[in-house]
C-alpha positions as a LaTeX table, in Angstrom:
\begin{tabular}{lrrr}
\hline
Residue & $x$ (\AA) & $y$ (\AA) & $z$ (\AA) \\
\hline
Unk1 & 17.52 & 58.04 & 25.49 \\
Unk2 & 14.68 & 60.83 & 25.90 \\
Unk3 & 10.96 & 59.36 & 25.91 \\
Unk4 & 9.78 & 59.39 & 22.28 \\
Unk5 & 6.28 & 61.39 & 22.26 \\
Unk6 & 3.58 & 59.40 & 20.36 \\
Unk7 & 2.49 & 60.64 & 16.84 \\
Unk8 & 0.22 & 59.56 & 13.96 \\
Unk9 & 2.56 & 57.60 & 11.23 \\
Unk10 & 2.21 & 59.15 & 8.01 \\
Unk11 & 2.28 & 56.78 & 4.90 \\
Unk12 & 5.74 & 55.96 & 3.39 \\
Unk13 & 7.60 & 58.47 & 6.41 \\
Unk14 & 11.02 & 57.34 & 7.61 \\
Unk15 & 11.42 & 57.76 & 11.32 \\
Unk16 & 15.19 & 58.26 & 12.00 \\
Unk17 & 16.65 & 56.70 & 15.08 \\
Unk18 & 19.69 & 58.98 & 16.10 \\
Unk19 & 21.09 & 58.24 & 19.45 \\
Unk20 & 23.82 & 58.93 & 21.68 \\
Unk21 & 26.80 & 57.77 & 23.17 \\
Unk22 & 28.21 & 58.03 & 26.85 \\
Unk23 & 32.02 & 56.34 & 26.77 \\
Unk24 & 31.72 & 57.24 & 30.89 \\
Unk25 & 28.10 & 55.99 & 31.31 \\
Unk26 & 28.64 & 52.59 & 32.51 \\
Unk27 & 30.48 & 51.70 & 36.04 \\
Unk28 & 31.66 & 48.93 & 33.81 \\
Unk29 & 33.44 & 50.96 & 31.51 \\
Unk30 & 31.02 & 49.58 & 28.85 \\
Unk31 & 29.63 & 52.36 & 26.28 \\
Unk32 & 25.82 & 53.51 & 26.49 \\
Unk33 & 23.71 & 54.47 & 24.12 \\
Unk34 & 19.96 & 54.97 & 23.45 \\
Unk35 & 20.00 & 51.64 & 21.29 \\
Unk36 & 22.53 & 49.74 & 23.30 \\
Unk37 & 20.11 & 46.94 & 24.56 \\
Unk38 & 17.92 & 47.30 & 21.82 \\
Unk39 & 15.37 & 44.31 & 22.91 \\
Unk40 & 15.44 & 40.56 & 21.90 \\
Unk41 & 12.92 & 39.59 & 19.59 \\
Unk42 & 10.04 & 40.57 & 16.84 \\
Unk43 & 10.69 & 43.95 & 17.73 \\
Unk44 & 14.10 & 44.45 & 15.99 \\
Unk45 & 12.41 & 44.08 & 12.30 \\
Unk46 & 10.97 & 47.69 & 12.81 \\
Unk47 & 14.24 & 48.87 & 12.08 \\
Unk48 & 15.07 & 49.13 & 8.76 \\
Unk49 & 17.10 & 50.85 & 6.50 \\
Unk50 & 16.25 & 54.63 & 5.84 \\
Unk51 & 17.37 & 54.00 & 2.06 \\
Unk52 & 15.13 & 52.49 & $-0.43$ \\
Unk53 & 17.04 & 49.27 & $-1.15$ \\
Unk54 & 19.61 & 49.92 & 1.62 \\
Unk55 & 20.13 & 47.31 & 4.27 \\
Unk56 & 21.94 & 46.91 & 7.50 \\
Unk57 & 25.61 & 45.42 & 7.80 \\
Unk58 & 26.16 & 44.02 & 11.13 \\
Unk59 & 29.85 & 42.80 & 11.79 \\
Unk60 & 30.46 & 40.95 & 14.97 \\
Unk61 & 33.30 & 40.53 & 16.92 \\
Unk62 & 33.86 & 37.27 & 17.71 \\
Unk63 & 34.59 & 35.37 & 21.40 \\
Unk64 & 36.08 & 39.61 & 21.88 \\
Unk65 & 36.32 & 38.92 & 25.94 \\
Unk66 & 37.61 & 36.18 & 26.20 \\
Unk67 & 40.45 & 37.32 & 23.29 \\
Unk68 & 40.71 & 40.72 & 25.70 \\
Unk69 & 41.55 & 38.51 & 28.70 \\
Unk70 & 44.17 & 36.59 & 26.80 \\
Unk71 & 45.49 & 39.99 & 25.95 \\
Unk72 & 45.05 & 41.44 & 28.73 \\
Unk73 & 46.84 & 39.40 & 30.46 \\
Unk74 & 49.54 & 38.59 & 27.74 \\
Unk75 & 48.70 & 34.73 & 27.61 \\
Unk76 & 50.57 & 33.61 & 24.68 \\
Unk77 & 49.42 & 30.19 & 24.23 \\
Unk78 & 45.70 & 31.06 & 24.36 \\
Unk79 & 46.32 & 34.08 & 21.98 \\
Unk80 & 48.48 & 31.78 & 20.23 \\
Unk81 & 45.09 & 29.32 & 19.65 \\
Unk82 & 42.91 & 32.33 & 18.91 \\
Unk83 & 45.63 & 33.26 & 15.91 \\
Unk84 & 45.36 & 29.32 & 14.53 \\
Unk85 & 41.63 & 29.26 & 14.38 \\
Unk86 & 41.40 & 27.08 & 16.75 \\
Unk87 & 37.71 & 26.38 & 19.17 \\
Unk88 & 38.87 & 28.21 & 22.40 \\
Unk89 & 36.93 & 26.01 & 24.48 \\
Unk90 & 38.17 & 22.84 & 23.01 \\
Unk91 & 41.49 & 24.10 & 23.27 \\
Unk92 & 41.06 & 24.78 & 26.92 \\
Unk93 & 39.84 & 21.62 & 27.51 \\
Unk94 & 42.32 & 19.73 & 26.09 \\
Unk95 & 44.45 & 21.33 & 28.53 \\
Unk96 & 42.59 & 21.23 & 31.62 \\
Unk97 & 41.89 & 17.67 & 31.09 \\
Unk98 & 44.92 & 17.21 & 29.79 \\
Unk99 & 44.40 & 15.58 & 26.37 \\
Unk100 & 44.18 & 15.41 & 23.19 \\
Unk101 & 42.41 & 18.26 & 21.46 \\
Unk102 & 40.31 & 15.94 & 19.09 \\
Unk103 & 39.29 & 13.56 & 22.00 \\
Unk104 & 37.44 & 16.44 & 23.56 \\
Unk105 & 33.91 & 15.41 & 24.75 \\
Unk106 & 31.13 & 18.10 & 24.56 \\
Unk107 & 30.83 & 17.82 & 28.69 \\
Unk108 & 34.28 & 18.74 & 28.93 \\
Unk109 & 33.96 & 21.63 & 26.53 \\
Unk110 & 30.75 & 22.94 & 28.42 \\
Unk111 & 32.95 & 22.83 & 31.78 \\
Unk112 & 35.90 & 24.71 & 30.40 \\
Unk113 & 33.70 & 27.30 & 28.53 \\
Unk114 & 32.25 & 27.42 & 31.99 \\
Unk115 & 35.28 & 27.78 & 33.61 \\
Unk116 & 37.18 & 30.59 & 30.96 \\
Unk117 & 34.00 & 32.92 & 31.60 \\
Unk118 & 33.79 & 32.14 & 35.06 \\
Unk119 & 36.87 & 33.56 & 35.36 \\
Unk120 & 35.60 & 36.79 & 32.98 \\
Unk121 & 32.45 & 37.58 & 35.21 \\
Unk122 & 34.60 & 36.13 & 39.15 \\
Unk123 & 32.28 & 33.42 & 39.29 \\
Unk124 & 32.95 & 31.71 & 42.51 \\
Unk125 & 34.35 & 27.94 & 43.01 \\
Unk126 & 30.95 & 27.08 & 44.60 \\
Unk127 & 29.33 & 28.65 & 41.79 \\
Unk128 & 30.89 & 27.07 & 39.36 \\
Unk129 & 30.66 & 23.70 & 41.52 \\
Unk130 & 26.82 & 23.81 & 41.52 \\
Unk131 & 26.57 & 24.46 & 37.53 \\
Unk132 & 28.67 & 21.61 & 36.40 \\
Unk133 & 29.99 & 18.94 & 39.64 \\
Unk134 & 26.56 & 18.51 & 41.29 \\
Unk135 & 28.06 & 20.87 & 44.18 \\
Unk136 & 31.29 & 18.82 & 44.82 \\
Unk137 & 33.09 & 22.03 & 45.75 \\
Unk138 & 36.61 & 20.14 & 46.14 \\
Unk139 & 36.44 & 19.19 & 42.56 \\
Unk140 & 35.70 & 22.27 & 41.26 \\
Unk141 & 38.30 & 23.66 & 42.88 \\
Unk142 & 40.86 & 21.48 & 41.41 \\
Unk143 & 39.35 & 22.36 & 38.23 \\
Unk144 & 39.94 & 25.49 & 38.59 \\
Unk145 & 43.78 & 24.93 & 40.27 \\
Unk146 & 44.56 & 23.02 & 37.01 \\
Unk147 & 43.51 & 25.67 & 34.51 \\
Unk148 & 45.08 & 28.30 & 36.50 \\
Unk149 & 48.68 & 25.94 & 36.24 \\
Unk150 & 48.22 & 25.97 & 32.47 \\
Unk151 & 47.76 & 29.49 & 31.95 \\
Unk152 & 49.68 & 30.99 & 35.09 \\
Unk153 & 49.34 & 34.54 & 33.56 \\
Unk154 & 45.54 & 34.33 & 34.13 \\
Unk155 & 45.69 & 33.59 & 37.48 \\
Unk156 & 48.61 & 36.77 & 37.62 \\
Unk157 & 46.18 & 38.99 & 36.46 \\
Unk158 & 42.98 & 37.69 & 38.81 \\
Unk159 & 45.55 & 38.68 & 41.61 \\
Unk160 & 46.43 & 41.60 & 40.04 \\
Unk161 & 42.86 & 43.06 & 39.93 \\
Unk162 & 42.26 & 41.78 & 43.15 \\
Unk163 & 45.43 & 43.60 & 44.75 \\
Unk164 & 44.52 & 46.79 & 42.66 \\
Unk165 & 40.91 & 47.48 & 43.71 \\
Unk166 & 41.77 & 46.29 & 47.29 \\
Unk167 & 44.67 & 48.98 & 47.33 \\
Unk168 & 43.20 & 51.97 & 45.33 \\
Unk169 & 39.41 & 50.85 & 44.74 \\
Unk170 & 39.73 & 51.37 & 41.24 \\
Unk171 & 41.55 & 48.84 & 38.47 \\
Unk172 & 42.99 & 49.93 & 35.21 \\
Unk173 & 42.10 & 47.97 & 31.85 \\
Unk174 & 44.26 & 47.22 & 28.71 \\
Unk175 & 43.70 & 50.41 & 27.66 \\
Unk176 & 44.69 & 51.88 & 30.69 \\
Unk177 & 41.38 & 53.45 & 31.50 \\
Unk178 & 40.83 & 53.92 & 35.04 \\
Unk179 & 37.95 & 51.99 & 36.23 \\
Unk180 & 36.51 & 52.84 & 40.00 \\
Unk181 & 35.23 & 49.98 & 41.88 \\
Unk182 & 32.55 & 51.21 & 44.12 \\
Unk183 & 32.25 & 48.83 & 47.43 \\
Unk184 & 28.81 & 47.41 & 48.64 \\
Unk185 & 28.52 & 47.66 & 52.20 \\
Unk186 & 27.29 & 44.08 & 54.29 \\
Unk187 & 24.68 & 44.40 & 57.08 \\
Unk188 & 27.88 & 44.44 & 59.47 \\
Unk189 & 28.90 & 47.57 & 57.85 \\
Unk190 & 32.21 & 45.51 & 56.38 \\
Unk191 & 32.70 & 46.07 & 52.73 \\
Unk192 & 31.61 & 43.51 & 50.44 \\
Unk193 & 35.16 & 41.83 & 49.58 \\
Unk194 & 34.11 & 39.18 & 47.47 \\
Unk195 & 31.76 & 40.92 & 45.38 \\
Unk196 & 34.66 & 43.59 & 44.82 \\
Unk197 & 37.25 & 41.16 & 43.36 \\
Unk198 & 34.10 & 39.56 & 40.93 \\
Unk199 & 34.13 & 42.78 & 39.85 \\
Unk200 & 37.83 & 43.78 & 39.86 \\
Unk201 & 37.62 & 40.53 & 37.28 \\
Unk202 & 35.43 & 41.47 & 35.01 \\
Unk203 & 35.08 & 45.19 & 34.76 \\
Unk204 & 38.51 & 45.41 & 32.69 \\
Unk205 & 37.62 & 42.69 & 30.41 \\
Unk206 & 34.22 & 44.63 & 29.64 \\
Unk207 & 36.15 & 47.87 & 29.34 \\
Unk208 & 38.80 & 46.55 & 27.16 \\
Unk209 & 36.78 & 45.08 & 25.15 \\
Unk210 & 34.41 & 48.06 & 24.73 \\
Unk211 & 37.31 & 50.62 & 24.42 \\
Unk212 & 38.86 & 48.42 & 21.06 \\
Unk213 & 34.93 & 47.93 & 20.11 \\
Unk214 & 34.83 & 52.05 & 20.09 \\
Unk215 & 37.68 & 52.29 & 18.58 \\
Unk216 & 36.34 & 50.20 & 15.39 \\
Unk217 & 33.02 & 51.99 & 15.49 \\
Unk218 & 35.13 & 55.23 & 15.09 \\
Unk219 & 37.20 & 54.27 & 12.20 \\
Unk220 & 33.72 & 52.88 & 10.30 \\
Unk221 & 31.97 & 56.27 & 10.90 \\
Unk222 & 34.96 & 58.67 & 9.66 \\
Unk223 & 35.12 & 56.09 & 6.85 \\
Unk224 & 31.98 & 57.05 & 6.26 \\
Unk225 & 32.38 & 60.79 & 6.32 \\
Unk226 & 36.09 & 61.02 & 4.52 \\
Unk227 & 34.82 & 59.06 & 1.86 \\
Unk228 & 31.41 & 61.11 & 1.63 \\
Unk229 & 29.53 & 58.00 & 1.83 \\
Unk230 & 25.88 & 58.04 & 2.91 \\
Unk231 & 26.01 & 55.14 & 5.05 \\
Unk232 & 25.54 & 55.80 & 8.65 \\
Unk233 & 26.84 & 53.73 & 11.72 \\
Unk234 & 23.49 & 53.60 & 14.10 \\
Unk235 & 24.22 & 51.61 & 16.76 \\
Unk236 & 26.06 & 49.07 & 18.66 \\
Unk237 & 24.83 & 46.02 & 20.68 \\
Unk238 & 27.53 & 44.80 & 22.72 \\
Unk239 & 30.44 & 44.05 & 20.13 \\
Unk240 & 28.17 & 44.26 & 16.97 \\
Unk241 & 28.25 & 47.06 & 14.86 \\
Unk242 & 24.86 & 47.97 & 13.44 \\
Unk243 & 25.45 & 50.00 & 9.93 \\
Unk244 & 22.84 & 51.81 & 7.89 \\
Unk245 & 24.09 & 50.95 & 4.17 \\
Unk246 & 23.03 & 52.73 & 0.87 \\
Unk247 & 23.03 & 50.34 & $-1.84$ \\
Unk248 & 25.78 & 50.74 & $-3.90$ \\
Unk249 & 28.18 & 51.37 & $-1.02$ \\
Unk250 & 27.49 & 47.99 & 0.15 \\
Unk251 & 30.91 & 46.19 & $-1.39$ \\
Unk252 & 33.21 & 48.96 & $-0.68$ \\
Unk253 & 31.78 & 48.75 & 3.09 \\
Unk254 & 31.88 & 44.88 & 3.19 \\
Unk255 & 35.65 & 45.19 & 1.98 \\
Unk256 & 36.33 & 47.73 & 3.98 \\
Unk257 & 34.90 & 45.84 & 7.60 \\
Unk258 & 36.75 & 42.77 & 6.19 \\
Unk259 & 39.93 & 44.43 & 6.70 \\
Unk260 & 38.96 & 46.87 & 9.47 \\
Unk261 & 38.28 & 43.66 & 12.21 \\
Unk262 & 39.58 & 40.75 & 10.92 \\
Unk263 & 43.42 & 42.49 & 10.09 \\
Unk264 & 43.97 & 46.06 & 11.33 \\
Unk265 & 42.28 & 45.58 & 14.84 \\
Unk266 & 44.78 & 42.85 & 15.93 \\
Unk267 & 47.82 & 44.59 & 14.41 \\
Unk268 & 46.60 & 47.96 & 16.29 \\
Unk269 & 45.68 & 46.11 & 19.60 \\
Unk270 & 48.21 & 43.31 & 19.38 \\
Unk271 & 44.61 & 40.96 & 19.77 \\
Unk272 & 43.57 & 38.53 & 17.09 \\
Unk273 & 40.40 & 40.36 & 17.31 \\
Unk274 & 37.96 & 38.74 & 14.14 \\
Unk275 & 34.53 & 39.10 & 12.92 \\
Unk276 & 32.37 & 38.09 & 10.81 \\
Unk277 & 29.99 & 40.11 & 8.47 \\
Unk278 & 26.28 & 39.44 & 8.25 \\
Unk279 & 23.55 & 41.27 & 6.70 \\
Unk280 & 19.75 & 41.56 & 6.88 \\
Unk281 & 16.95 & 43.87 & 5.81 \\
Unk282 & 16.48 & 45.07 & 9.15 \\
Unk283 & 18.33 & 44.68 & 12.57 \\
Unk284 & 16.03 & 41.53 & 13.36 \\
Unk285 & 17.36 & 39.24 & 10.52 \\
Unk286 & 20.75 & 38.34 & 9.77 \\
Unk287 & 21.77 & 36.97 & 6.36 \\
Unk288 & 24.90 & 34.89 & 5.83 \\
Unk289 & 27.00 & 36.93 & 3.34 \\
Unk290 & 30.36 & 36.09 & 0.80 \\
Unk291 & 31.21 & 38.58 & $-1.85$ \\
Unk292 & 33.65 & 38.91 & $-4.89$ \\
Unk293 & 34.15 & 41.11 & $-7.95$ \\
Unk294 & 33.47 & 39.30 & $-11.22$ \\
Unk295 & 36.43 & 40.30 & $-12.66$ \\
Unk296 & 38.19 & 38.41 & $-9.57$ \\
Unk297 & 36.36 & 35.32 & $-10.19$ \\
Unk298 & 37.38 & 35.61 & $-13.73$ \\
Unk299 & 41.02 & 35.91 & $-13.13$ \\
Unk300 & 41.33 & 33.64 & $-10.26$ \\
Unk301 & 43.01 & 30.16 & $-10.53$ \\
Unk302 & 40.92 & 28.70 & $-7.27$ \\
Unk303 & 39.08 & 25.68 & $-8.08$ \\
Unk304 & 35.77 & 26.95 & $-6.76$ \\
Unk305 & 36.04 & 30.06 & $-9.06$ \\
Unk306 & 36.93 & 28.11 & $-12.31$ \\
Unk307 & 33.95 & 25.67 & $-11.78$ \\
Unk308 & 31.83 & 28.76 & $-11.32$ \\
Unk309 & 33.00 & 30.84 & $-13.94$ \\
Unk310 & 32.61 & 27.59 & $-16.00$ \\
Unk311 & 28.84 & 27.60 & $-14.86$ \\
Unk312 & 28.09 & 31.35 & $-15.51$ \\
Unk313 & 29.41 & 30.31 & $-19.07$ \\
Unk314 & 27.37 & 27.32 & $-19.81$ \\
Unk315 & 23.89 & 29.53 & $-18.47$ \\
Unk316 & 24.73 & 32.24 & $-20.87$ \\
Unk317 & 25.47 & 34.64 & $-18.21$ \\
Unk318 & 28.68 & 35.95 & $-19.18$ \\
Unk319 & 27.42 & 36.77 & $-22.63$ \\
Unk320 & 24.76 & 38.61 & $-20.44$ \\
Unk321 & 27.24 & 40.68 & $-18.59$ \\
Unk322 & 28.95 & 41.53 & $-20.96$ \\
Unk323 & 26.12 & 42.54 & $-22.84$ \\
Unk324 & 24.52 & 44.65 & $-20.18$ \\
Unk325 & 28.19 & 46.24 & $-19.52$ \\
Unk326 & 31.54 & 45.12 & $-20.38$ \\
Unk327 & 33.05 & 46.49 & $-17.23$ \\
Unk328 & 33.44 & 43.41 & $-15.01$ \\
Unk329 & 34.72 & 45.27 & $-12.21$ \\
Unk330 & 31.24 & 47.05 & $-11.49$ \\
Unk331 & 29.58 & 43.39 & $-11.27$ \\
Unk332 & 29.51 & 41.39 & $-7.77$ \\
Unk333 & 29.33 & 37.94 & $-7.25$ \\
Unk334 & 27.15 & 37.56 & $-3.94$ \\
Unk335 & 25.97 & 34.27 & $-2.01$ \\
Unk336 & 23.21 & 34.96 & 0.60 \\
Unk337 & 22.73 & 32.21 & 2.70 \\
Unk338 & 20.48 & 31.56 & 6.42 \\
Unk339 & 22.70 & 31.51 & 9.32 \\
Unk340 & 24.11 & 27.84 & 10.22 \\
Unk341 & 22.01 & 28.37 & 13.85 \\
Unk342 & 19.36 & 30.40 & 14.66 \\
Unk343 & 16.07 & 31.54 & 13.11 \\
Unk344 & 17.29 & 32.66 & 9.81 \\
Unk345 & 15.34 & 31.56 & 6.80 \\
Unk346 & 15.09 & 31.20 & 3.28 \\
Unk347 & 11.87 & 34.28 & 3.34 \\
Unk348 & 14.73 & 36.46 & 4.77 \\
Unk349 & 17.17 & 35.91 & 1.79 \\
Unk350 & 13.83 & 36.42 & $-0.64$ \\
Unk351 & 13.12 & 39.67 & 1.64 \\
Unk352 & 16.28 & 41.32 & 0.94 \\
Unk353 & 15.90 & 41.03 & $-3.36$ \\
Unk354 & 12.52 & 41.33 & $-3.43$ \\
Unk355 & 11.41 & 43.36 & $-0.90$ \\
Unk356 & 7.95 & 42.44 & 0.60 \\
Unk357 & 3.93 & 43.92 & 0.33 \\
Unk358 & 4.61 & 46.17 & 3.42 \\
Unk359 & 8.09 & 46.96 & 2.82 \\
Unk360 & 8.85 & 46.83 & $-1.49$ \\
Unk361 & 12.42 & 48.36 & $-0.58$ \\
Unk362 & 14.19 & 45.10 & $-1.75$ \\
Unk363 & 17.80 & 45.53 & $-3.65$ \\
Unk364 & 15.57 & 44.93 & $-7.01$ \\
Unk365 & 14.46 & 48.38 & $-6.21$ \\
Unk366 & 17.56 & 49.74 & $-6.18$ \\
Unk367 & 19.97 & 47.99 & $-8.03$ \\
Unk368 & 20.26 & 48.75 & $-11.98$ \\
Unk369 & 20.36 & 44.78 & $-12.74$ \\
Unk370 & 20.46 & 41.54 & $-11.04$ \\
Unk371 & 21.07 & 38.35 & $-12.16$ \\
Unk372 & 20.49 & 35.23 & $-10.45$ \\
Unk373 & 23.35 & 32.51 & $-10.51$ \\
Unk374 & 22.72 & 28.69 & $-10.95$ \\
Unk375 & 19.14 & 29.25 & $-10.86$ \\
Unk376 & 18.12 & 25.93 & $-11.21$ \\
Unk377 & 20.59 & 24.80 & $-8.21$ \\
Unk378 & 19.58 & 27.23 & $-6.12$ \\
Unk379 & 15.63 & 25.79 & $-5.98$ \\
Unk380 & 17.27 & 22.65 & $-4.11$ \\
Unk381 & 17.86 & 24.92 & $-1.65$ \\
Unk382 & 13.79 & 25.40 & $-0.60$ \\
Unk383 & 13.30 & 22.18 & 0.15 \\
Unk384 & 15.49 & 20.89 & 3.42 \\
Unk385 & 14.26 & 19.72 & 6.50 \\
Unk386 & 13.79 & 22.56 & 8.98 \\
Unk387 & 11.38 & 23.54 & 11.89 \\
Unk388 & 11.47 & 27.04 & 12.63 \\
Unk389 & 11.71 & 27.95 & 16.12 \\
Unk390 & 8.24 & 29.81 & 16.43 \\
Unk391 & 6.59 & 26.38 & 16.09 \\
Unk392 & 9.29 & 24.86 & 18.42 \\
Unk393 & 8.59 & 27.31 & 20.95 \\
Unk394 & 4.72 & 26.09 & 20.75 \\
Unk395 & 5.97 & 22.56 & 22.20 \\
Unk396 & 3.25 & 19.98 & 21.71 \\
Unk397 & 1.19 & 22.32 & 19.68 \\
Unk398 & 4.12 & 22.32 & 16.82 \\
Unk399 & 3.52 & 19.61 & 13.92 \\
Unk400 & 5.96 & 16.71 & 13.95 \\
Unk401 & 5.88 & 16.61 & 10.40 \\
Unk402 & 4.50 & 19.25 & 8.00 \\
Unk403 & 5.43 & 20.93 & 4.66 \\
Unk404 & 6.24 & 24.47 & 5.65 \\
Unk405 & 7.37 & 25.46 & 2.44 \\
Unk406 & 9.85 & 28.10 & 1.92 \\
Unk407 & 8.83 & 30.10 & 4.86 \\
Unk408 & 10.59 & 27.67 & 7.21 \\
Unk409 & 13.50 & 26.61 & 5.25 \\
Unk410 & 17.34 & 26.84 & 5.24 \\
Unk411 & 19.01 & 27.73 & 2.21 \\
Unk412 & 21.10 & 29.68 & $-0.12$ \\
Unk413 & 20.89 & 32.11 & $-3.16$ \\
Unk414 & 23.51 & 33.27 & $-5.75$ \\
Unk415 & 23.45 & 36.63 & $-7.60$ \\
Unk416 & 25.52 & 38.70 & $-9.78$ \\
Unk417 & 24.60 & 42.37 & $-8.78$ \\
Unk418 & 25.94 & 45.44 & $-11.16$ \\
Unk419 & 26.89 & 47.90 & $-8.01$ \\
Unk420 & 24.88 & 50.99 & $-10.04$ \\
Unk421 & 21.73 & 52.37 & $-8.79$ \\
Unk422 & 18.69 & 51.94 & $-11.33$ \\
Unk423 & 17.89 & 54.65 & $-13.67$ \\
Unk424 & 14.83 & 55.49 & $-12.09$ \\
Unk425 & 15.82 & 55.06 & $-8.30$ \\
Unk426 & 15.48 & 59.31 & $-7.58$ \\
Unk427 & 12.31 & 59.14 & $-8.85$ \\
Unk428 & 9.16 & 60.52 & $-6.32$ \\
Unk429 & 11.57 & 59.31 & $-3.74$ \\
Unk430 & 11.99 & 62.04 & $-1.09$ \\
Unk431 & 11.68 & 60.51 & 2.29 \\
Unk432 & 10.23 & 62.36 & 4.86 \\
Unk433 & 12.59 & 62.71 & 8.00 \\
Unk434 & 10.85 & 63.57 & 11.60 \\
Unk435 & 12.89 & 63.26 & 14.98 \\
Unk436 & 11.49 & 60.93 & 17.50 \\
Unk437 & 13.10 & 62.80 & 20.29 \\
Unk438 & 11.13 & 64.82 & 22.22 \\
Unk439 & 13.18 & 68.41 & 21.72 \\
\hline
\end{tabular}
């Protein structure tokens, strides 16, 4: 990415972040592009969406190396796990150790983790003895001999890689993209073997996994452009897909992901590749998001749906929908809800409706009506125990106990949303575009 020259902000001026991206850029086999380690942090709420009301949909692939190393090399009962939803790590565990799979202990789900992407990133036994056997090297090793006897093809395709790079210093990946493994020379003027096989390891697990990532990202964008949507895909950040979204192409997009990653991917790829699909007002905040049409909630014979439908009827809003406009199919049921880990909060969910002082660009703005669901319900959801982790971080300075109100708090929110832009939503709003490249 080109150094961005420094220029007075105007007022209300969207700055439009295009970048780049290099499929050959990375020895790795890894994609680069100007955003691609877009930094940890405070920093990540500057980017927003470049529509008024718009938002960013960020799917993530989930646990997509280890999955590529199962593929990769065609282990059938770990794929096999990743297909019944099963916790990879407790599954490994359970057969390292050689029980049960609901007597797993969180130590021995920390040591296989430990041990599955050791064996992604050619960790060695010493390593791997230091981080989790207090440097009892022998154990370790037999640690690593027993997981190797359960899932012999992993321990084919270590030697594999190993054989490959030694033979024609380069490895190919599940794609079968040629991958060159350049040697690093020891003071003796001996090549570096050890440090080439950790890399013969890992550098087709990170292209693989980048190459099916790409692959995705492709399909979104001519999505996108097929469809004549306005939505743009920005960026990527490993094996999360950053998407600008423009209001009412929100659902259509959520659908479309849904299907995209969680169902064509692993039928393309033959890899139960799955994401996901969170969304925030900008990059830095990730909301927790489920979404139907009305008209499928008022059809459906689910349990869930008929006590919901019942409730919509009892607070009058069905009668209101209808009102508004018959035409179910344009409404959306959506529950926003803080992640179940992390630093998500209750503000962020209030953010995305309502918009905030600096930034009024809330869905409100944009959206011709929305209707809160189970209103009164919904205020239970303020009021749980949580700590955020900026007054963690401050250690003894943080308050044991203190009402943080809604700034600090977990919870969810329930809307119905009609998926047409507001009447007035064209109105004075031409936003400025200026290119923060230098040329």
């Amino acid at each position: 990415m080109r150094v961005i020259k420094t220029k007075p902000i105007k007022p209300n001026l969207i700055m439009v972040a295009n970048t780049d991206f290099k499929i050959v850029g990375a020895d790795s086999g890894r994609n680069q592009t100007g955003f691609h380690n877009l930094p940890n942090g405070d920093c990540k709420g500057f980017y927003t969406s470049r529509f008024k009301g718009g938002c960013f949909l960020m799917p993530d692939l989930s646990a997509a190396e280890v999955k590529m190393v199962a593929g990769t090399a065609g282990e059938e009962t770990m794929i096999q796990a990743f297909k019944d939803g099963l916790d990879i790590h407790n599954f490994n565990a359970s057969k390292i150790f050689n029980i049960p799979i609901e007597e797993v202990n969180k130590n021995q789900r920390k040591i296989a983790k430990g041990v599955t992407f050791g064996i992604l990133y050619g960790s060695t036994v010493k390593a791997l003895a230091l981080n989790y056997f207090k440097g009892d090297v022998a154990k370790a090793q037999e640690l690593l001999d027993n997981f190797f006897n359960q899932f012999p093809k992993l321990k084919k395709y270590v030697d594999e890689k190993h054989n490959q790079s030694d033979q024609y210093g380069y490895i190919t990946n599940y794609t079968n993209r040629i991958l060159y493994i350049e040697d690093i020379m020891l003071k003796n003027g001996k090549p570096d073997v050890g440090s080439r096989h950790r890399r013969a390891q890992n550098v087709g697990i990170q292209g693989g996994s980048e190459d099916v990532a790409g692959w995705i990202d492709w399909n979104i964008a001519m999505y996108f452009l097929e469809n004549k949507m306005l939505s743009k895909t920005v960026m990527f950040i490993h094996d999360s897909f950053e998407l600008d979204i423009f209001p009412t192409e929100l659902f259509e997009t959520i659908k479309f992901c849904d299907k995209l990653l969680n169902h064509d991917t692993a039928e393309k790829w033959a890899i139960p590749m799955s994401s996901d699909v969170v969304v925030g007002p900008s990059i830095g905040q990730e909301i927790e998001i489920s979404t139907k049409t009305l008209q499928e909630i008022l059809t459906s014979k689910d349990e869930e749906d008929i006590e919901l439908k019942q409730k919509m009827i009892e607070q009058g809003i069905i009668n209101q929908v209808i009102n508004i406009d018959s035409n179910t199919t344009k409404w959306n049921y959506v529950k926003l809800g803080c992640p179940k880990s992390g630093p998500g909060t209750i503000e962020d969910v209030y953010e995305m409706i309502e918009g905030t002082k600096e930034n009024p660009n809330g869905w409100r703005t944009a959206y011709k009506e929305i209707i809160e669901v189970n209103k009164e319900e919904n205020k239970n959801n303020d009021i749980q125990d949580y700590i955020s982790w900026k007054l963690l971080m401050q250690g003894s300075h943080a308050p044991l106990k203190s009402n943080f109100g809604e700034n600090v708090t977990k919870g969810t929110r329930e809307y119905l949303i009609l998926n047409e832009l507001r009447d007035d939503y064209w109105n004075g709003y031409e936003p400025g575009i200026v290119n923060i490249y230098d040329g």
